[in-house]
C-alpha angles and dihedrals in degrees: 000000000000133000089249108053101084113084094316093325134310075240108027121051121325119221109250080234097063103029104106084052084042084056096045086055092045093055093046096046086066086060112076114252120292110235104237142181104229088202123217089347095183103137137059101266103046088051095047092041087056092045093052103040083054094048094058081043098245103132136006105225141218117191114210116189137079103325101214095046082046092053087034089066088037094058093034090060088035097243123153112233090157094118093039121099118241122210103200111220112169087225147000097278093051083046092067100044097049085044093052083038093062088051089048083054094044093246093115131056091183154016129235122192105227119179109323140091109288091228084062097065097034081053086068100032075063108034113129117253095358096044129091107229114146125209082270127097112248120245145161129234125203112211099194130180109209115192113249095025113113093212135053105255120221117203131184152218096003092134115030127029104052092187108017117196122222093264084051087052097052090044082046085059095039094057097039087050086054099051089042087052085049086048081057089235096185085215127020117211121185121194111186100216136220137128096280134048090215126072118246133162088231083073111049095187093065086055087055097050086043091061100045096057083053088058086046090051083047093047091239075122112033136164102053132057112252142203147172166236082001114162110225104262091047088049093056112013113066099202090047079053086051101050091045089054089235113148112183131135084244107036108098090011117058141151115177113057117199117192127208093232148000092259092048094046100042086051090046095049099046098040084062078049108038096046109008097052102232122155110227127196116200132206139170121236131192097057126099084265139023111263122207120210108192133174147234085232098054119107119235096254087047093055091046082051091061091042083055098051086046097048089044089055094043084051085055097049085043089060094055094250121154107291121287115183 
């Protein structure tokens, strides 16, 4: 695959489009590669996503999963897997533990998700006793590049939690704070989101955000600016923030975007998708290592997009920093 065949070239001319998620490529590529399981790899895309993610040098990868249905759909593509390591597991489920174990035993920086369920994989990422779960929630963060923003836009929890209570949430914001830190956001700025910008008991969910940017005054949340209920056109517009008399250092200009809710936030994240073509990367947060769970939909750029924001949180963690997955 040539230079030239991700949005316009790595090195050649990025799309406008693309070019907050171009940036975001460009920054990885500087760190060395992240060693990472590429778990259960036995179709095209998961192969050629890891081909291509090595050869930019953003990640060194592993491939777990049976090896000679592994090198079948290798051969079969024509990609060449010949310098990569194979971890043999008989099945999925075998995949997912051998690929957590070699966390467990510091072989591994990262987690793909190759072809199998995601609930598969997070089953192990869970599991009592073999798993690597932190005292954090787990949680996934969409970074998504919507043409005609001017930021990067982090949502969460869109895949994971479905109700959050209000300690999820504050582990929700905590992780999403940390991976916008290892972003290198120069500022993070969180909106809680819900349909109102008051608080009122009708709408539990205004009582909640209420409540998180008081543990942010009382530093229970810290390294971000937070507030909170913000409906979704104050958190991100400037002049809807204006009309409405909110001043506040987030309203109009956020970054983080936290949603009340899985539903919320998964309809939020694929309508900016969906229609208003954004590309949106997606990783999991809380565990020893940053997971991405990418998808067979995802474009290539997308899933390089994901590798980068996984290789930029295993630097952090490298560094020494506060935990971050």
């Amino acid at each position: 695959m040539s230079d030239t065949s991700i949005a316009g070239g790595v090195s050649g001319q990025a799309s406008p489009r693309h070019a907050k998620y171009q940036r975001l490529v460009d920054e990885a590529r500087k760190l060395r590669p992240t060693k990472t399981a590429i778990v259960h790899p036995c179709n095209e895309v998961s192969l050629e996503s890891a081909i291509e993610a090595t050869r930019l040098g953003l990640i060194s990868p592993i491939l777990v999963g049976p090896e000679a249905r592994i090198r079948a759909v290798a051969a079969k593509a024509g990609l060449d897997i010949g310098g990569m390591p194979i971890v043999d597991a008989e099945h999925s489920h075998e995949s997912a533990a051998k690929a957590v174990e070699l966390v467990r035993l510091g072989q591994a920086e990262a987690l793909m998700k190759g072809s199998l369920h995601t609930d598969e994989l997070m089953g192990a990422v869970v599991a009592r006793g073999t798993g690597i779960r932190t005292e954090r929630r787990i949680s996934h963060c969409f970074v998504l590049d919507v043409p005609g923003h001017p930021d990067a836009l982090i949502i969460t929890d869109a895949a994971v939690n479905i109700a959050p209570n209000l300690d999820d949430k504050a582990d929700i914001i905590r992780n999403a704070i940390d991976l916008a830190h290892a972003m290198r956001f120069p500022e993070v700025r969180v909106a809680i989101l819900s349909a109102l910008e008051t608080v009122s008991a009708s709408v539990p969910s205004t009582v909640e955000a209420g409540a998180l940017c008081k543990m942010a005054d009382r530093g229970q949340i810290t390294g971000a600016l937070l507030d909170g209920p913000l409906a979704l056109d104050n958190a991100i517009n400037a002049e809807a923030a204006a009309i409405k008399g909110i001043v506040s250092p987030v309203a109009g200009r956020a970054n983080v975007l936290v949603a009340p809710d899985l539903e919320a936030g998964n309809m939020l994240a694929k309508s900016l998708s969906f229609l208003a073509g954004a590309d949106a990367a997606g990783i999991v947060l809380g565990a020893r290592v940053p997971i991405m769970l990418t998808s067979r939909a995802d474009s290539l750029l997308t899933r390089l997009a994901s590798c980068s924001v996984a290789s930029l949180l295993a630097e952090a963690r490298r560094a020494g920093s506060k935990p971050i997955a």
